[in-house]
Backbone as CSV, one residue per row, in Angstrom:
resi,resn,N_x,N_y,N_z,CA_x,CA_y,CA_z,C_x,C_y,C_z
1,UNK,17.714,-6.944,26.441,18.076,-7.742,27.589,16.877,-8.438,28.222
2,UNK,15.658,-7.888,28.216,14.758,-8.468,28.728,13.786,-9.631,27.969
3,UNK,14.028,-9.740,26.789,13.686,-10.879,26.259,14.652,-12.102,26.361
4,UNK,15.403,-12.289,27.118,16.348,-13.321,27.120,15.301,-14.064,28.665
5,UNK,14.461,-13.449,29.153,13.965,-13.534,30.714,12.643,-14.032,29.985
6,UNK,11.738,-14.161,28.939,10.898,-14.246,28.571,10.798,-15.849,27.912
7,UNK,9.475,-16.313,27.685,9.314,-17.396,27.441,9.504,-17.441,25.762
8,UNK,10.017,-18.363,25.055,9.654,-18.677,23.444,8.759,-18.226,23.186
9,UNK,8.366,-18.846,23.240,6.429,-18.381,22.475,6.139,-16.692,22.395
10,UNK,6.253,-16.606,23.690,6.597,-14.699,23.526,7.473,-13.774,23.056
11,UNK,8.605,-14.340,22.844,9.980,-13.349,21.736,9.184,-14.032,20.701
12,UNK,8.948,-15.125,19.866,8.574,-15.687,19.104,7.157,-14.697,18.016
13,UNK,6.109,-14.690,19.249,4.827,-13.416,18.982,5.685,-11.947,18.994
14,UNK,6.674,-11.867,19.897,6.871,-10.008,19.766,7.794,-10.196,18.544
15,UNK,8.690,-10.937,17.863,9.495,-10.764,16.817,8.122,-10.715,15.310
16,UNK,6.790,-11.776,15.199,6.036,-11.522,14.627,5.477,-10.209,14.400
17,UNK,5.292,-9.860,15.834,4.241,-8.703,15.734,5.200,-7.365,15.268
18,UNK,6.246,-7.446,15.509,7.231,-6.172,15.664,7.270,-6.182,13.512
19,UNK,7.305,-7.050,13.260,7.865,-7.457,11.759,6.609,-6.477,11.135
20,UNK,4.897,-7.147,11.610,3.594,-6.132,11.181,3.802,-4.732,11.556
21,UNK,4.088,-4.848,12.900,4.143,-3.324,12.599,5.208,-2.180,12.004
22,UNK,6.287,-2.529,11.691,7.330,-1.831,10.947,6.701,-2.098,9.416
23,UNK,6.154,-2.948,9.215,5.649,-2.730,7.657,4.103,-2.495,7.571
24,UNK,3.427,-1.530,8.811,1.929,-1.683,8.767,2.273,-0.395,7.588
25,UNK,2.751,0.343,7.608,3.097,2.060,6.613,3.490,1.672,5.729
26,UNK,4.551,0.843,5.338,4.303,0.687,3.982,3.007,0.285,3.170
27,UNK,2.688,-1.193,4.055,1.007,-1.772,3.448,0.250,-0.646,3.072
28,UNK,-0.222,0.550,4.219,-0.836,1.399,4.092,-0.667,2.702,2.742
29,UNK,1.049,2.789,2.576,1.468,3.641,1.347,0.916,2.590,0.331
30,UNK,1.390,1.460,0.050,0.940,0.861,-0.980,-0.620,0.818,-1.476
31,UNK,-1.591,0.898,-0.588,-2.970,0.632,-0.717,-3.226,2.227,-0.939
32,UNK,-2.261,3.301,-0.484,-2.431,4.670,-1.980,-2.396,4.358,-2.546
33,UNK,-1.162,4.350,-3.107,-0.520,4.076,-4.142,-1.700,3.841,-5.356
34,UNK,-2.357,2.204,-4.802,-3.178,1.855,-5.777,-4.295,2.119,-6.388
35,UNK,-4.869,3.002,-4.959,-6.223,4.260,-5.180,-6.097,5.323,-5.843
36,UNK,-4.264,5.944,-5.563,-4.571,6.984,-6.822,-4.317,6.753,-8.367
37,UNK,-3.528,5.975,-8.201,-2.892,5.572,-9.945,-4.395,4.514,-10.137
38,UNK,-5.755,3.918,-9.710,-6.615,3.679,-9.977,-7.799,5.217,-10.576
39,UNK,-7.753,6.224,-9.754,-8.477,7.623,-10.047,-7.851,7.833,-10.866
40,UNK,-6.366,8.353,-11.093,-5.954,8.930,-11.974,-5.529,8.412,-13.281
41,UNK,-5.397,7.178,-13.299,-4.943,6.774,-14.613,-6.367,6.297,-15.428
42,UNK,-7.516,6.312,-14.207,-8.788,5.162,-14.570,-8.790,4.197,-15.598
43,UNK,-8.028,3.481,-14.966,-7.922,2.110,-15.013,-8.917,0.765,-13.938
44,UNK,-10.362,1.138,-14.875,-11.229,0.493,-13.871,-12.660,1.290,-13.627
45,UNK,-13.205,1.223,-12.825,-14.326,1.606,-12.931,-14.656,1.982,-11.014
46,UNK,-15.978,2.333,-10.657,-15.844,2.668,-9.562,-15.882,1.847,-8.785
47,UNK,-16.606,0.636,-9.174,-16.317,-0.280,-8.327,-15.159,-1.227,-8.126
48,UNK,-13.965,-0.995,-8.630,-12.599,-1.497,-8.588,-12.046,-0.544,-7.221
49,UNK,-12.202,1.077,-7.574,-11.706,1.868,-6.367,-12.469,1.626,-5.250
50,UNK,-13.758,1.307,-4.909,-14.647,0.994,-3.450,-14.198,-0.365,-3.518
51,UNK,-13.287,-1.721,-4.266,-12.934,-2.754,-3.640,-11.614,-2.372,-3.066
52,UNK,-11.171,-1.808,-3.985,-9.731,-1.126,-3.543,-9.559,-0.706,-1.990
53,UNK,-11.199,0.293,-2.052,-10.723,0.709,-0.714,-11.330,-0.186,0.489
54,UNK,-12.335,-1.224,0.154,-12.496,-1.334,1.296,-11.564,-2.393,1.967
55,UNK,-10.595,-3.155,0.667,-9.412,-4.032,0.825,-8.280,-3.054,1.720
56,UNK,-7.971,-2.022,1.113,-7.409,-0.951,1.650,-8.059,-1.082,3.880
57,UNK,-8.980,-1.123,3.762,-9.461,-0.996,4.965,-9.582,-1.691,6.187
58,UNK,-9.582,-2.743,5.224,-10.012,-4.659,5.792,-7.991,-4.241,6.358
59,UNK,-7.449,-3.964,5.785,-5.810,-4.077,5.765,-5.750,-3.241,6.905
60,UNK,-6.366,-1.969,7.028,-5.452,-1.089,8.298,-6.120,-1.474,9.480
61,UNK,-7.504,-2.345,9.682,-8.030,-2.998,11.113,-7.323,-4.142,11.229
62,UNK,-6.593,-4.878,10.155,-6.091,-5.707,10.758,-4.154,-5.379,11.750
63,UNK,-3.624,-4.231,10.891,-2.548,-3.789,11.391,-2.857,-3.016,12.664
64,UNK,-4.149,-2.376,12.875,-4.135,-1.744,14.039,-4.069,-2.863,15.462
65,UNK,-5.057,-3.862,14.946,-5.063,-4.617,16.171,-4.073,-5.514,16.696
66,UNK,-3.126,-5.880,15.215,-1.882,-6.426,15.464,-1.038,-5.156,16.587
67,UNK,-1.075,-4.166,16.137,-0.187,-3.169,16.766,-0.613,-2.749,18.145
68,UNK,-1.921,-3.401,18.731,-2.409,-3.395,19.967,-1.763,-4.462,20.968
69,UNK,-1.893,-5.787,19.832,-1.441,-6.902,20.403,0.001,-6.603,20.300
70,UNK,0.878,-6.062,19.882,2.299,-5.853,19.706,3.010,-4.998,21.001
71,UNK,2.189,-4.061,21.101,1.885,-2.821,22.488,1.794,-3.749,23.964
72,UNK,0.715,-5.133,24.068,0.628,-5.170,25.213,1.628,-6.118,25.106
73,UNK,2.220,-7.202,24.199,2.772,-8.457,24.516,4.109,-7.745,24.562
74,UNK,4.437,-6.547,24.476,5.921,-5.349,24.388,5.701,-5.156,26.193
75,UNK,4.767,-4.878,26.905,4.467,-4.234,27.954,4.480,-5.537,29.436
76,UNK,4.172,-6.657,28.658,4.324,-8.203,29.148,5.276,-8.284,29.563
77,UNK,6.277,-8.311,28.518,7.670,-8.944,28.871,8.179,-7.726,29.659
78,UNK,8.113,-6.493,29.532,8.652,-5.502,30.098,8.497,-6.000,31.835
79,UNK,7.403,-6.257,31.968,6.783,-6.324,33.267,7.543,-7.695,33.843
80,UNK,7.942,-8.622,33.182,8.876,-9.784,33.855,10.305,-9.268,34.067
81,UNK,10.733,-8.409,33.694,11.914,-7.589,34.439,11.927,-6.983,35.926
């Protein structure tokens, strides 16, 4: 109900941000996923698993801060009620 009180641009960013963060856990299962079937199958060398992970990494600072920005622009609109 309270996004009907809110500007475009802002349902617009919270429908974005809401989308990152319901799939920040999968991203994050997947970037296992690829670290262990990389160790265990070794397929690659060590420096495939340290790109792996630091891609892996580069990935969960960017979902965290989305999920910061998701938190306050959630707390925004709350506050125009």
């Amino acid at each position: 109900m309270t996004l009907k009180y809110a500007s475009k641009i802002n349902v617009t960013l919270y429908i974005l941000l809401s989308i990152i963060y319901a799939s920040g856990n999968v991203a994050i299962a997947y970037v296992s996923k690829l670290m262990l079937n990389n160790a265990q199958y070794q397929r690659g060398g060590l420096t495939q698993l340290l790109i792996i992970a630091l891609l892996g990494s580069l990935i969960i600072v960017i979902i965290m801060f989305s999920n910061f920005a998701y938190k306050y622009l959630k707390n925004k609109i709350r506050k125009l009620q």
